[in-house]
C-alpha positions in Angstrom: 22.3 23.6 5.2 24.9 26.4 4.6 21.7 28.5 3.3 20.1 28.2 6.6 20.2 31.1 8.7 19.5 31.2 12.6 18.8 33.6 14.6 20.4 33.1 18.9 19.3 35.4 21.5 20.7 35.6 24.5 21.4 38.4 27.1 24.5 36.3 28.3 27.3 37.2 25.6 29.4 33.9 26.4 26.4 31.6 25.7 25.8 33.8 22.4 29.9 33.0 21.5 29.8 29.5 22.6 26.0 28.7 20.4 27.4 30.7 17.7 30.8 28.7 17.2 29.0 25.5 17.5 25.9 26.3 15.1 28.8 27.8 12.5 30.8 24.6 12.5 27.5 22.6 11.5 27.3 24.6 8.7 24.5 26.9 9.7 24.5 30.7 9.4 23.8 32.7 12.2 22.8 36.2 14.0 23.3 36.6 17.3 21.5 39.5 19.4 21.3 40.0 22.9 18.0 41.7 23.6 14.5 42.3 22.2 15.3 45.6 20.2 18.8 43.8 18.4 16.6 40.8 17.7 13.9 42.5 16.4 16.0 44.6 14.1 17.6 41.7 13.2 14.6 39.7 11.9 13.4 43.2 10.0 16.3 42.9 7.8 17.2 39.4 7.2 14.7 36.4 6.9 15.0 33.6 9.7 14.5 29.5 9.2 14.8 29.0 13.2 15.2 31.0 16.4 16.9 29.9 19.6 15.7 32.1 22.4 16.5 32.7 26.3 13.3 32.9 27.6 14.4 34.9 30.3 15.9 38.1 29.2 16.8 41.5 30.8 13.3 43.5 30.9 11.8 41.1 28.2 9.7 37.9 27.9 11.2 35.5 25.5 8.0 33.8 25.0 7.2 36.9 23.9 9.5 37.8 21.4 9.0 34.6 20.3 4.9 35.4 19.3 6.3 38.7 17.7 9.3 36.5 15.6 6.5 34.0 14.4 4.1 37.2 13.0 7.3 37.8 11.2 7.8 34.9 10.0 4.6 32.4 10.3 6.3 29.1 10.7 9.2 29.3 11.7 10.0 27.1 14.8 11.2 28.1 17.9 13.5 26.4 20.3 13.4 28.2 24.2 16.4 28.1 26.3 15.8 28.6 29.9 17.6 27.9 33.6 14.3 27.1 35.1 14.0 23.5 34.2 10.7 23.0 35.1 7.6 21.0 33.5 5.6 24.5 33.9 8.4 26.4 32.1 7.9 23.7 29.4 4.7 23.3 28.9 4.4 27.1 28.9 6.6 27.5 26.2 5.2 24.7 24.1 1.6 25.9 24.7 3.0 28.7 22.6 4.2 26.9 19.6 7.9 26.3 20.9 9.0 23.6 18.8 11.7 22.3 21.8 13.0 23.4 24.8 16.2 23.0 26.3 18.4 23.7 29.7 21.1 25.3 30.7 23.7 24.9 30.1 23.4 23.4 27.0 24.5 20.1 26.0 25.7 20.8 22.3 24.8 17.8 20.9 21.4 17.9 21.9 21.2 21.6 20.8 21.9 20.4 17.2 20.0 17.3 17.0 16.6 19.6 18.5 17.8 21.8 15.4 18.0 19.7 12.7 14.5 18.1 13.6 13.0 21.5 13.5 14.4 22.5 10.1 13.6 18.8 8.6 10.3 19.3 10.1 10.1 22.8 8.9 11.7 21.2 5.0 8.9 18.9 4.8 6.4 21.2 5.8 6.9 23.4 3.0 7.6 20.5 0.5 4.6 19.1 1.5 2.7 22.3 1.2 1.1 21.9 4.5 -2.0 24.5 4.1 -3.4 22.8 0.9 -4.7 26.0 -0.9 -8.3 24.3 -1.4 -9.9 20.7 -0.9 -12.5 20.7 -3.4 -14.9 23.3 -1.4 -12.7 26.2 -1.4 -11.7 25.6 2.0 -7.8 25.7 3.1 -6.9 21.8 4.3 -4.7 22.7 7.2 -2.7 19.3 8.7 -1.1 19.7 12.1 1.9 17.2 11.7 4.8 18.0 14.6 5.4 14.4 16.2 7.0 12.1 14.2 4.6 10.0 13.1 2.1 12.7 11.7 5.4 13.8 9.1 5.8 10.2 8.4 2.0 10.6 7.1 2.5 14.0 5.0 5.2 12.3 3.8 3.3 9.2 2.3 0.7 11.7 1.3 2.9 13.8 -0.9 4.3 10.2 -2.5 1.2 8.7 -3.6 -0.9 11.7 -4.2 -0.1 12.1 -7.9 -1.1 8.0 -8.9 -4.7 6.6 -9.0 -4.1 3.8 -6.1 -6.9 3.0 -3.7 -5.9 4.2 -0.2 -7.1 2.5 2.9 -7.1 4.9 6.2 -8.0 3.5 9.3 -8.1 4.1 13.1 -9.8 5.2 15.8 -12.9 8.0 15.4 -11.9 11.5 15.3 -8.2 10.6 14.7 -8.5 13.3 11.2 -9.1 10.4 8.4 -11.3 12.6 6.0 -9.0 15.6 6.4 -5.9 12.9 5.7 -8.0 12.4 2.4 -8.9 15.5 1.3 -5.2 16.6 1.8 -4.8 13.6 -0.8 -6.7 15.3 -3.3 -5.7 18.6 -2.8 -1.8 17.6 -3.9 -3.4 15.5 -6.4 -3.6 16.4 -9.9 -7.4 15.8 -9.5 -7.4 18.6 -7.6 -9.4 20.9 -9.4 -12.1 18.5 -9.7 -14.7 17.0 -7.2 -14.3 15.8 -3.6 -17.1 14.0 -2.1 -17.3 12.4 0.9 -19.7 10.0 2.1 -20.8 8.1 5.2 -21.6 4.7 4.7 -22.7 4.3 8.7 -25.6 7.8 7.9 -27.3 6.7 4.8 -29.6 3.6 5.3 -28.8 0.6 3.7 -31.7 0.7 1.4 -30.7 4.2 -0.1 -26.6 3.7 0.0 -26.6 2.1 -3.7 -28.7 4.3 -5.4 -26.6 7.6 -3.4 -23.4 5.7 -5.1 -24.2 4.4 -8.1 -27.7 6.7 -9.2 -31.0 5.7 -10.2 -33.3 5.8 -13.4 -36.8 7.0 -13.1 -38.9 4.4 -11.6 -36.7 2.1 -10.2 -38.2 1.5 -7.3 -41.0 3.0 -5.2 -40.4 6.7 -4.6 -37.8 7.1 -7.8 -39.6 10.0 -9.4 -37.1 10.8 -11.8 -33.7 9.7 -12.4 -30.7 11.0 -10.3 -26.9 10.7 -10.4 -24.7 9.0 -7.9 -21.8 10.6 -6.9 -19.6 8.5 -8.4 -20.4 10.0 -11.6 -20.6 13.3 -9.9 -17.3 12.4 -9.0 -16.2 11.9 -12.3 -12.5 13.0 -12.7 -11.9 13.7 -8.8 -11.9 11.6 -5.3 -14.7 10.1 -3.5 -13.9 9.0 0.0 -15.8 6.3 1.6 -16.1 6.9 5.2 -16.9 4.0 7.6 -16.9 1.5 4.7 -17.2 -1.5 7.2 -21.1 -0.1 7.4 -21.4 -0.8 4.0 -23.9 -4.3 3.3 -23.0 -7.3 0.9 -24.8 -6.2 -2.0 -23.2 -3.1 -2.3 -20.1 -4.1 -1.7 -20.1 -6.7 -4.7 -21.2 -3.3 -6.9 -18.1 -1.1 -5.0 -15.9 -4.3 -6.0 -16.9 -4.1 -9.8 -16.3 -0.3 -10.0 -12.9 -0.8 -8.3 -12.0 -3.4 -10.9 -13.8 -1.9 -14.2 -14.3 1.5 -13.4 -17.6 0.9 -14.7 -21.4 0.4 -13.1 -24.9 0.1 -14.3 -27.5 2.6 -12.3 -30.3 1.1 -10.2 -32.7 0.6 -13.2 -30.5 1.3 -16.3 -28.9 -1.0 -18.7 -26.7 2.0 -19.3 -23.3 0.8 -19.0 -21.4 4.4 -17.2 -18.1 4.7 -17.2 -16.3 6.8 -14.2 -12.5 7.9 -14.0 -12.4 8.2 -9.5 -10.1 7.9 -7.2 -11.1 6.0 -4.6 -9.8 6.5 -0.8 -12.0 4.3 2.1 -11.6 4.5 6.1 -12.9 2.7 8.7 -12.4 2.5 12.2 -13.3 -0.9 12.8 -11.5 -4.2 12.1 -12.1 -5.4 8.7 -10.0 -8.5 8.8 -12.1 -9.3 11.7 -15.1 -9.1 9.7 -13.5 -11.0 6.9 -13.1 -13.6 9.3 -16.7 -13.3 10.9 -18.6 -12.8 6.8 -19.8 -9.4 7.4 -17.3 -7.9 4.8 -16.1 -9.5 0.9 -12.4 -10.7 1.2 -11.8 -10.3 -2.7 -12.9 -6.5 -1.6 -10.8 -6.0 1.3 -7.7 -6.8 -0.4 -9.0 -4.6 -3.3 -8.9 -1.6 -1.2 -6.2 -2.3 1.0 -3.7 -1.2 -1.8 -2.1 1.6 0.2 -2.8 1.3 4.3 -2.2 4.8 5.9 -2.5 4.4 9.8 -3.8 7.3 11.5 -2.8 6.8 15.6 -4.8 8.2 18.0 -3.9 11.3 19.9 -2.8 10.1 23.0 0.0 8.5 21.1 1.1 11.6 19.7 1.0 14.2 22.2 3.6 16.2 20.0 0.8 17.3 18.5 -1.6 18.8 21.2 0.3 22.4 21.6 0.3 23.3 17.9 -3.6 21.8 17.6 -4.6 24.2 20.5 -2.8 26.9 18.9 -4.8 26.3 15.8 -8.1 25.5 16.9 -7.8 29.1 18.9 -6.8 31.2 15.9 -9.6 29.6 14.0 -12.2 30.6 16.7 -11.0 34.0 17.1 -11.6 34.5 13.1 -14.3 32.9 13.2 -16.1 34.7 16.6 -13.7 38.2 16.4 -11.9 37.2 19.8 -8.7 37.9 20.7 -7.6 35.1 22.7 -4.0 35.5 23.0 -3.0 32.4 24.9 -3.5 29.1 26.7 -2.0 29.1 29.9 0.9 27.0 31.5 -2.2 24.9 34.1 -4.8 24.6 31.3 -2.2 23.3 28.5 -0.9 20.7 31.4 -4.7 19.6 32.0 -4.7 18.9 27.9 -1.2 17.6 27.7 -2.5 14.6 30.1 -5.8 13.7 29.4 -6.2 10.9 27.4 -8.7 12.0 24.6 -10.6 8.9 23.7 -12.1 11.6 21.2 -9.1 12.4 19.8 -8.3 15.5 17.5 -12.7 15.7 17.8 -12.6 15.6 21.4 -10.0 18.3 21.8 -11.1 20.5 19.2 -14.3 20.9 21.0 -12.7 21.1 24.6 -10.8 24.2 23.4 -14.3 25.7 22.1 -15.9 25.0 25.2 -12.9 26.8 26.5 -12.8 29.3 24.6 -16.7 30.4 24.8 -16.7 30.0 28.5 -13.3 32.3 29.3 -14.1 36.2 29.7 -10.4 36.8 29.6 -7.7 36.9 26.8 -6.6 34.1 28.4 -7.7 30.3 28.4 -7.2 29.1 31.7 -7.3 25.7 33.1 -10.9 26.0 35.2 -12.2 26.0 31.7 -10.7 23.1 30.4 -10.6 18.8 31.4 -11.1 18.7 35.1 -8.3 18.1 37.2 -8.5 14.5 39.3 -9.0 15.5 42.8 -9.7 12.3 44.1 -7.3 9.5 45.5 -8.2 5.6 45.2 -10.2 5.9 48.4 -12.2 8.7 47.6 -10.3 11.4 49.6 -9.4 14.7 47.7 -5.4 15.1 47.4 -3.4 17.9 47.6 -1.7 19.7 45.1 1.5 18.6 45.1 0.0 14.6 44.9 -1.9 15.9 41.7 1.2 17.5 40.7 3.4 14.0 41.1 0.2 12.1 39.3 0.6 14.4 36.3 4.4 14.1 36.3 4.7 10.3 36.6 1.8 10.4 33.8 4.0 12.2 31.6 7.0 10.3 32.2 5.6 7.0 31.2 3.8 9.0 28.0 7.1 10.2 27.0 8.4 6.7 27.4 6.2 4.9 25.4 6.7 7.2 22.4 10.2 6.7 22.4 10.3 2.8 23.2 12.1 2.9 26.2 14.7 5.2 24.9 15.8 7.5 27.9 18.1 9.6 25.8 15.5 10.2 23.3 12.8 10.5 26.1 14.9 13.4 27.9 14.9 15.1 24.3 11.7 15.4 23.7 10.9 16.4 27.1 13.4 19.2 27.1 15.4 17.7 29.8 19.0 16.7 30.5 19.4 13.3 30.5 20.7 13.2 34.6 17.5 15.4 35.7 15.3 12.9 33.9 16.9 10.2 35.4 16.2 12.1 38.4 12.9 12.3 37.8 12.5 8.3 37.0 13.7 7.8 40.1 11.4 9.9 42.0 9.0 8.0 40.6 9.6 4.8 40.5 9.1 4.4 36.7 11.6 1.8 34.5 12.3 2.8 31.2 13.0 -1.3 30.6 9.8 -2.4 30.9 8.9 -0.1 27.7 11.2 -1.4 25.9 10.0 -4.9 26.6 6.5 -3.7 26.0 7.5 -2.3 22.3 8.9 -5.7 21.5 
């Protein structure tokens, strides 16, 4: 810990003495400054694991120091200190990659648990090697992983990379499951060999063994000459077996013989061919279910259910959303030579709330949408989900109902994630514990009955 150094600006020098004494007695090292140009000077000659920011200082943005302290140093996470405890002032500051954000005055011990999470999260980040340098295709696998439960996956990814298990990813579609399995492969040491994905639900059931498992000339009608499946063009890599609950009886009995022999006769051949594949399957459907119902083998379910990764949806990780946006613009402006430098506060709330029954999918092409419509530098919220400007009886409300709808919405969101936990609620929505209180109050939400509901 003593090795990491953080950086504290503030233009108030007896919240710069008080953060400094407390962040030194943790064992941290520390720069203070009290303005852009002393920051900024700061950061040219000394490297930074985490900055703590007052996002209102004297003739400066914070948030804007903040984007010029990340070109510095890409990564590095950023917690916001403000006296403006508002949800705008927090979603604004997320929206631009703050990792927390706090209120004054500070409560101390909340300032060092926000700052441990960010350098763990930062630790396992670069452990983990987020930006895989390639996934088989020369393409960077990038894996947005703030909320808890996305490190929880990089975690188990950089554990059972390096063995030859079969891994089982499952949940709902456009959660990331092919991106959680290339990033598999890519921290392998299969790496430098083949990745190949395939749809079981796209290729007709007719065609799906003879894509798998390859074909001698005149094997059936059409067979013209003899081809070979990817799993031997797999040989020595990953094949990932997307939407595996698609795949028919038949097949599934030659899939069960390959996981247990690593061997397989080609449609046509008595040419025993032996493959060395890793194999990792997804589904977004419930296999048990179709254990029950005979659709799917039960000796092959429990064949491929060696390591179950869990990929939740979106709207259970909402963590996630800012740093995803943030991404999903810096890719388009590569990609299209735009210079969209922000989302703002009203469009990032619209995201922050919706519920995304697309998940990561859904949002990725939202901000797209976004992005192609906006003739600004700017994303703004006209261009993104629509806002809900209708009551129960058809009426339109006014702002400030839409306001309280978002707020309550966010409150019981916050809640779930943490089980009912108010302390931990009011942390992660940058909050003192009394204002949230406050706020729980207002309206009329129980923390209790989420921690019933978790039971």
């Amino acid at each position: 810990m003593a090795s990491e150094r953080i950086l504290v600006v503030d233009d108030d020098r007896s919240v710069l003495k008080t953060l400094k004494a407390c962040l030194e007695s943790a064992g941290f090292g520390v720069i203070i400054a009290t303005g852009e140009h002393d920051a900024l000077f700061a950061a040219q000659s000394d490297a930074f694991d985490l900055a703590i920011l007052d996002m209102q200082l004297q003739g400066f943005d914070g948030i804007e120091l903040m984007r010029e302290l990340r070109d510095m140093f890409p990564g590095m996470p950023v917690i916001i200190l403000t006296g403006f405890g508002t949800i705008e002032s927090a979603v604004l500051a997320m929206s631009q990659g703050a990792f927390s954000f706090l209120t004054k005055p500070v409560n101390m011990q909340q300032l060092l648990s926000s700052v441990e999470k960010a350098l763990k999260n930062r630790r396992l980040t670069i452990a983990k090697a987020d930006e895989v340098p390639e996934d088989g295709k020369g393409e960077p696998v990038k894996m947005i992983a703030k909320s808890g439960k996305m490190v929880q996956i990089l975690d188990t990814v950089s554990r059972i990379a390096g063995n030859n298990s079969t891994v089982y990813i499952y949940g709902e579609s456009g959660t990331g499951k092919e991106l959680v399995a290339k990033a598999i492969h890519s921290a392998s040491p299969r790496k430098e060999k083949p990745f190949i994905a395939v749809n079981c639900a796209a290729i007709p059931e007719s065609l799906l063994e003879s894509h798998l498992f390859g074909h001698e000339k005149g094997a059936f009608t059409g067979a013209v000459q003899t081809v070979r499946g990817v799993f031997s063009q797999a040989h020595g890599g990953t094949i990932f077996l997307d939407e595996i609950g698609e795949m028919r009886p038949a097949t599934q009995a030659k899939l069960l013989r390959v996981l247990q022999e690593r061997s397989f006769y080609p449609l046509g051949s008595e040419r025993l061919v032996r493959v060395d594949v890793r194999v990792i399957v997804a589904t977004n459907k419930d296999l048990m279910e179709a254990v029950k119902k005979g659709s799917f083998r039960d000796d092959l379910f429990y064949r491929i259910h060696v390591i179950p990764i869990y990929i939740p949806p979106l709207r259970e990780r909402r963590e996630d959303i800012p740093p995803l946006v943030e991404y999903f613009v810096a890719r388009l402006n590569g990609r299209t030579g735009r210079n969209i430098r922000e989302v703002t506060a009203g469009a990032m709330a619209r995201l922050m709330a919706h519920e995304w029954r697309g998940n990561v999918r859904e949002l990725e092409n939202t901000v797209e949408y976004a992005a192609a419509m906006t003739k600004d530098d700017a994303i703004s919220e006209e261009y993104v989900i629509p806002p809900q400007r209708q009551s129960e009886d058809g009426k339109p409300i006014s702002f400030k109902d839409a306001r309280s709808l978002f707020e309550k919405k966010y409150l019981t969101r916050v809640l779930q994630v943490c089980n009912g936990n108010v302390a931990e609620a009011a942390e992660v929505a940058g909050k003192c514990r009394t204002d949230f209180y406050d706020l729980l109050k207002k309206h009329l939400v129980d923390p209790r009955e989420f921690r019933q509901s978790s039971r």
